[in-house]
N, C-alpha and C positions, 0 to 999 in steps of 0.2 A: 504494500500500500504506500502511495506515495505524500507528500504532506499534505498536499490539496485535498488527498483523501479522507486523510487520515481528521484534520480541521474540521471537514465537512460530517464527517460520522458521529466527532463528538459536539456538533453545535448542531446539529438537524435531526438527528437520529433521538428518538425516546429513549428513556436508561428502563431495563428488565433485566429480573432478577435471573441470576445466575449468571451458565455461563453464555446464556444469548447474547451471540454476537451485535453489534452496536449496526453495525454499516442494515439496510434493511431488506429484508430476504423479500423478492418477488414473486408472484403466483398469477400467472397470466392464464385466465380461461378462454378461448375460442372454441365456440360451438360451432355448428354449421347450418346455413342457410334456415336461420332463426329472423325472420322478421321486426322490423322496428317497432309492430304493435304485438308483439306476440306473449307479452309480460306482461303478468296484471299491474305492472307497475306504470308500464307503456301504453293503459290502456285497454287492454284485452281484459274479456268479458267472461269465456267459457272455460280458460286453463289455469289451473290453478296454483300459482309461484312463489310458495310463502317466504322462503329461504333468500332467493335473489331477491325478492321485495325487501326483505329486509336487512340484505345488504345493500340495496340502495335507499335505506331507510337512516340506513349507520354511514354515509358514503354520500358519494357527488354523483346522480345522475346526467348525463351529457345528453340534451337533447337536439342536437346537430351534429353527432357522430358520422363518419364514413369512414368506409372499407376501403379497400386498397383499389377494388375493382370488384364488378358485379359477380365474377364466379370465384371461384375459389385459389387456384395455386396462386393466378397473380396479386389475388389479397395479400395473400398469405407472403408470398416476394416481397411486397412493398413494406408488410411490415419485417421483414425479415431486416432488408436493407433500406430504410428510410428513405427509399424513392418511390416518383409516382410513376403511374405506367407510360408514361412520354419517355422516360432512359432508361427503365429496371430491366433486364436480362428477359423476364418470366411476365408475356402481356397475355395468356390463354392457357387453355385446360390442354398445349398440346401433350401425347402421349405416345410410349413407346412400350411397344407389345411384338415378343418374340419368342419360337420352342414351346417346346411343350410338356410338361412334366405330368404324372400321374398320381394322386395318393387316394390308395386303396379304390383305383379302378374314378377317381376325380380327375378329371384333365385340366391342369392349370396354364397360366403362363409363366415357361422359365424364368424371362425378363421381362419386368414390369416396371411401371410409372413414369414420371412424368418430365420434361423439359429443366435439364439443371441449373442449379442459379449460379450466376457469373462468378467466378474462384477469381475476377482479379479485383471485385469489390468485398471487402468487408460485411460479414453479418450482424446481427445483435449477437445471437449467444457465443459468438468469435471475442467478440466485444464485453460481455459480460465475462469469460472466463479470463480473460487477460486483467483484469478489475476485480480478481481474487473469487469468484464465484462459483461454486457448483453448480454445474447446468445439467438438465433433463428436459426432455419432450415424450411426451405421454399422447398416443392418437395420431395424426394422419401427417405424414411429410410434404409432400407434392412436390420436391423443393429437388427433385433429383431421382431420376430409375435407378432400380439396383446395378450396384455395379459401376456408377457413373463418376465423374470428375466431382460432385454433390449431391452425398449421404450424409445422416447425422453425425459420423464418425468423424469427417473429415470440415465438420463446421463445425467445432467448438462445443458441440453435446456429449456428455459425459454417461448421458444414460438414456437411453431410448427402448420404446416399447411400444407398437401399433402400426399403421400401413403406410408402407414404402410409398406406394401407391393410391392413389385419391379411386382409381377405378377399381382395384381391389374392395375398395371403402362399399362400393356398392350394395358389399352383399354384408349383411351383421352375423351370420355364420358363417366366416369364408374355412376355406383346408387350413388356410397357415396367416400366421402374424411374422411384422419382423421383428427383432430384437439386437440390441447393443448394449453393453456394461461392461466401459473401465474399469468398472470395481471389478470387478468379475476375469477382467486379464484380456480379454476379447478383441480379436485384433479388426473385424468388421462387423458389420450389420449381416446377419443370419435370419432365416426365417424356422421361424416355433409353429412346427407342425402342430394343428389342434386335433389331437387325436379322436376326440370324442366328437369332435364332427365329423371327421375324414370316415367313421362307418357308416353313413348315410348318405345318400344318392346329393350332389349339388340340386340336382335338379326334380321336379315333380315332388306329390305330398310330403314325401320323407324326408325333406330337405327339413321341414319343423318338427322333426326330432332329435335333430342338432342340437346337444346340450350347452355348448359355448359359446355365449351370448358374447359379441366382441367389446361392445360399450361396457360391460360390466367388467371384463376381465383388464382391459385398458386402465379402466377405473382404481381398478383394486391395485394394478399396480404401482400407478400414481401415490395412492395413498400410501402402500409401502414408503416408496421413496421418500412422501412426506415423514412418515413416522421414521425413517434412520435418522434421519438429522438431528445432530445433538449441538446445534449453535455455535460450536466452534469454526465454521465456515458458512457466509451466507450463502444464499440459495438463489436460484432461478429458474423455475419450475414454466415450461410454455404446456399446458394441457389442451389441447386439441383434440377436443371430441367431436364423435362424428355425429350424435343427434343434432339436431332432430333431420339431419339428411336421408332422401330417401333412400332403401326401402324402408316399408311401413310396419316391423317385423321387430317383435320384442316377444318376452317371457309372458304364459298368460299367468301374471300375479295380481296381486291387491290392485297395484294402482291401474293396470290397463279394465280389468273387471267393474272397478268405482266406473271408467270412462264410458263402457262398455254400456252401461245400467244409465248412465246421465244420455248416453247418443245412440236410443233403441233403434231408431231409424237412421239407418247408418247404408253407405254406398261401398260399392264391391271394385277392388282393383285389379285386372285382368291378366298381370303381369304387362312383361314389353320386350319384345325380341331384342337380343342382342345386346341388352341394358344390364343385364342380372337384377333387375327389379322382382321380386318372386309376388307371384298375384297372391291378395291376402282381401279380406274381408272386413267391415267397422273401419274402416278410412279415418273416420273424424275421430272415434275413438283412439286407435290405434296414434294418432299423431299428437293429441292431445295428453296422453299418457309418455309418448316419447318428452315432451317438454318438461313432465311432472319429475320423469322420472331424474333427469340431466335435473334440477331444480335442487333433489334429493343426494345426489353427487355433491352439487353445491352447499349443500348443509353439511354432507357429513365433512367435508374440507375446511370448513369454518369453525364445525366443533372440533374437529382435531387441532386444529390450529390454537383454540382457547385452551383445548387440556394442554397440549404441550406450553403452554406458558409465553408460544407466537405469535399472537392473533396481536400484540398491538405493535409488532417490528415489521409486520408482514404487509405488502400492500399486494393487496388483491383486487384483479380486474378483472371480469365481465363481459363478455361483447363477443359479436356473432362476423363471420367473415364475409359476409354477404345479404343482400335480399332473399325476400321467401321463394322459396322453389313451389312448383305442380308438378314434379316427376314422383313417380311410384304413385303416383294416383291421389297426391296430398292437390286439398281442396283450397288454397288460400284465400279466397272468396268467400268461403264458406264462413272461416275465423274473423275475418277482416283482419288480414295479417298485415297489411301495409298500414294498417291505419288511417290516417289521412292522403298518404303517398299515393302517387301513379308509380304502376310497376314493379316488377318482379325481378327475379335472378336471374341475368343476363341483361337487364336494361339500364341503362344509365338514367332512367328518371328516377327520379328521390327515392321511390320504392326498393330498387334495385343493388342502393349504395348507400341509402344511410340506415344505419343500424343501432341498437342498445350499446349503451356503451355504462358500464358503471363502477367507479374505481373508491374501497375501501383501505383507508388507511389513518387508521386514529393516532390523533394528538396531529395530524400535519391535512388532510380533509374533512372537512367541516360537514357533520351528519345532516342529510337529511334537505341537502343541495340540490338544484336545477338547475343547471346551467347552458348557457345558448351560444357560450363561445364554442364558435366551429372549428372541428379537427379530423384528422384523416389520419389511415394506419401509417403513412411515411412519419405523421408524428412521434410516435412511440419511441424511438431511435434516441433522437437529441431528449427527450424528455426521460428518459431513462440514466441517458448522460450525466446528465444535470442533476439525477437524484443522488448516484456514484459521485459526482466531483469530475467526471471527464468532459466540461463545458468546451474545451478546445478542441471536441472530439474528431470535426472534422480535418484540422490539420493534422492530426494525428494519425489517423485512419486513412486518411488517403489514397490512393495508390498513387506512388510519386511517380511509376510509367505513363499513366494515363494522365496524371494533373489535374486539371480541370474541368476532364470529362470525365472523372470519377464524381459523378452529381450524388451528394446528399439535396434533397427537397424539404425538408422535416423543421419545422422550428416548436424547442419544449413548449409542452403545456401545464410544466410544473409551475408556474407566478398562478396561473388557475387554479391548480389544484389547491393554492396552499392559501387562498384568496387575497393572491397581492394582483388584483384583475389592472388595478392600475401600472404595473411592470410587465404587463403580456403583451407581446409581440406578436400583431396575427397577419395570416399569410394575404399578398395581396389577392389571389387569386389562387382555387384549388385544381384538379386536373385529373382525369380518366380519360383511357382509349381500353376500348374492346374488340378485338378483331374478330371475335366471332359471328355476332351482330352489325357487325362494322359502325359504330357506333364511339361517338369522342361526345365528353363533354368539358365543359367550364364553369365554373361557380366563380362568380365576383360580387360583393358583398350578395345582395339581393339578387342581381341576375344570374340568369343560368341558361348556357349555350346547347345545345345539344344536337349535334352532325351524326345524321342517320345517309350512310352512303355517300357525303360530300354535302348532303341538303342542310341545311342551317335551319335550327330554329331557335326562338329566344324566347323565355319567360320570366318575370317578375313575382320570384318567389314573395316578394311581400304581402302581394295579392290575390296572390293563383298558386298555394302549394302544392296543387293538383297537378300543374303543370297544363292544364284546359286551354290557353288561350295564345296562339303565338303573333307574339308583337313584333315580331320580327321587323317588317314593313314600316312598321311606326318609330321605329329607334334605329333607323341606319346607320349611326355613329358608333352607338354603344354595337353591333351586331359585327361592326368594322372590325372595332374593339377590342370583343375577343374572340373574334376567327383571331387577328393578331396572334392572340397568346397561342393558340395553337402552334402555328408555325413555330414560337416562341420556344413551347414547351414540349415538341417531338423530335423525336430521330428516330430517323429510321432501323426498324430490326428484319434480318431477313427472313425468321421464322413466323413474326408478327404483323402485318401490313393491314393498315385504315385507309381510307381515303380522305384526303383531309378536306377542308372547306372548300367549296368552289367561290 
């Protein structure tokens, strides 16, 4: 630790008893394609979120949060590397799938997952272990196929456990998990055959007598990892769960039964070729119970955190990598998952990108906060920084081959967190590109750009959170504006390509 750090631990950090370390251990939840109304905290009517409610009861609610980008790995990128998707490595869900292996008559793929993240930019948990930190990720990578230039081994994770692979993630009984632990001596990422599923057919009825439910096993192991820790080294735990992502397929216990009995009249999902969506029945129910149950995750991490003597050095965050999904038959219409928003997962309107976001950490956030200063996952990076002592981060981290196209985006939102709103520095303008949809957008204070195929459109979030009405026509300056920033804020990637403003 060096003396900046060392300053910083002991005038910002709370004193606990024992030998809890001073510097303050991290616990980042990302759930998946969780909607911004989808907490009864956020709104929502039918599901019920006692636990995160009342971590955002004890905590700072963000009510203009955004992901990194509407689906998942390049979320997941930007927060990785504090960039947005105009420079990050990782702008889509692309994937690589090769061979074929068999367990007990399963036919899988050898090599799996997803587009690696750039090895000559810096990550957080690179960043975090360099800053004295024990690092783990618990839940889905996206961040690299097996076998690639980028696995958790070779970014800074000291313990890993769940899917290499986002399309693996599909299935919640899949054949095999993967796993890593330095503790353990381990020189790569391996996959943990799950034997009690592998004697049942992947596919047809039998597939739901898979006894290894992966959300729950993922879970459990996290919490291992939490329970080793004896405070002589802080922590930084990223938990990546894949609820409430589809498939619609859990244990039938307590809580899916309660759901079960609340949504008698319930709709049937037919599976979907080629997706490993497995067709299931109670939809509403079944998605409704996914929420409860990730919710109940979240308590039991809170009360372990209080017994172990944590819970006031620990800041714990909240928040989902994306808009609500309709794949596996989930009804977002149904819930009124977006809430007031236009759009879903894969779209750049407010539905699509901004998400729950809610960060506990007592004696330094003020319980029981709303706040509407806006932020995006490149934030996370410098705001982490800042909570370590590594304010200079970017000169530090740089890569001095690249220089100054080693782009950090990201400006802290720790002066918020700790409510010194008048020290917060906020960005002029925020930034997404999706190549999938082909699809850019721009946020500047109140407007908001969004280029569907080269077409422009403009709305006045003050007015129209909907996004209903495009003024495009009536503001040609501001429309000038920020097409501008586009150009401003892209480069071109040759696995990624948009089309940008006409």
């Amino acid at each position: 630790m060096n003396i900046k750090q060392l300053l910083y631990s002991l005038t910002m950090a709370p004193a606990v008893a024992g030998a809890q370390t001073r510097q303050p251990n991290i616990i980042f939840i990302l759930c998946d394609d969780m909607g911004w109304g989808d907490l009864a905290c956020y709104g929502q009517q039918y599901i019920s979120t006692p636990n995160i409610d009342r971590m955002a009861a004890q905590g700072m609610q963000f009510m203009q949060a955004y992901a990194g980008s509407p689906v998942s790995a390049p979320s997941r990128a930007s927060l990785m590397t504090g960039q947005h998707t105009g420079h990050c490595e990782i702008r889509g869900n692309k994937e690589y799938r090769s061979g074929a292996v068999s367990y007990n008559g399963n036919t899988d793929y050898a090599v799996v997952g997803q587009h690696p993240l750039d090895t000559a930019h810096v990550v957080l948990p690179e960043i975090m272990k360099q800053n004295g930190y024990t690092t783990a990720q618990f839940g889905k990578w996206a961040g690299g196929y097996e076998g690639s230039i980028s696995t958790p081994e070779k970014r800074g994770i000291d313990e890993f456990y769940g899917y290499i692979c986002q399309f693996e993630a599909h299935s919640y009984y899949p054949n095999f998990l993967n796993k890593y632990s330095r503790r353990d001596g381990d020189k790569g990422v391996s996959r943990d055959i799950q034997q009690g599923n592998i004697q049942h057919s992947f596919f047809g009825d039998d597939y739901y007598n898979r006894p290894e439910y992966s959300a729950d096993v993922i879970h459990r192991k996290a919490m291992e990892w939490i329970e080793s820790q004896d405070g002589k080294q802080p922590f930084y735990g990223l938990l990546t769960y894949t609820i409430p992502h589809a498939e619609l397929v859990q244990p039938e216990d307590s809580i899916l039964l309660a759901y079960k009995a609340k949504f008698c009249e319930d709709k049937r999902f037919r599976g979907e070729d080629g997706s490993w969506y497995h067709a299931i029945g109670n939809v509403h129910a079944q998605f409704a119970a996914m929420i409860t149950r990730l919710d109940a995750y979240v308590g039991e991490i809170m009360d372990l955190l209080e017994r172990k003597g944590m819970a006031d050095n620990t800041i714990l965050i909240f928040t989902s990598d994306n808009g609500p999904h309709e794949e596996g038959g989930a009804d977002p219409t149904f819930f009124n998952r977006d809430g007031v928003l236009k759009g879903l997962k894969r779209s750049c309107h407010e539905g699509g990108i901004r998400i729950p976001f809610i960060v506990r950490w007592p004696g330094h956030v003020q319980a029981g906060v709303k706040n509407n200063h806006p932020i995006a996952f490149y934030d996370i990076m410098p705001t982490f920084c800042d909570i370590i002592g590594e304010q200079d981060y970017i000169s530090k981290y740089r890569n001095p081959r690249l220089g100054d196209s080693d782009h950090f985006d990201g400006i802290s939102f720790l002066p918020t967190l700790e409510g010194r709103d008048d020290k917060q520095v906020s960005h002029d303008y925020l930034y997404w590109e999706f190549n999938e949809t082909n699809q850019i957008a721009v946020r500047q204070g109140n407007w908001k750009l969004i280029v569907k195929k080269g077409v422009s459109e403009l709305y006045d979030l003050a007015t129209d959170i909907h996004e209903d009405y495009n003024v495009a026509s009536l503001y040609p300056e501001k429309l000038a504006e920020l097409k501008a920033l586009v150009y401003q804020s892209h480069i071109d990637n040759p696995h990624f390509s948009v089309t940008l403003p006409q």
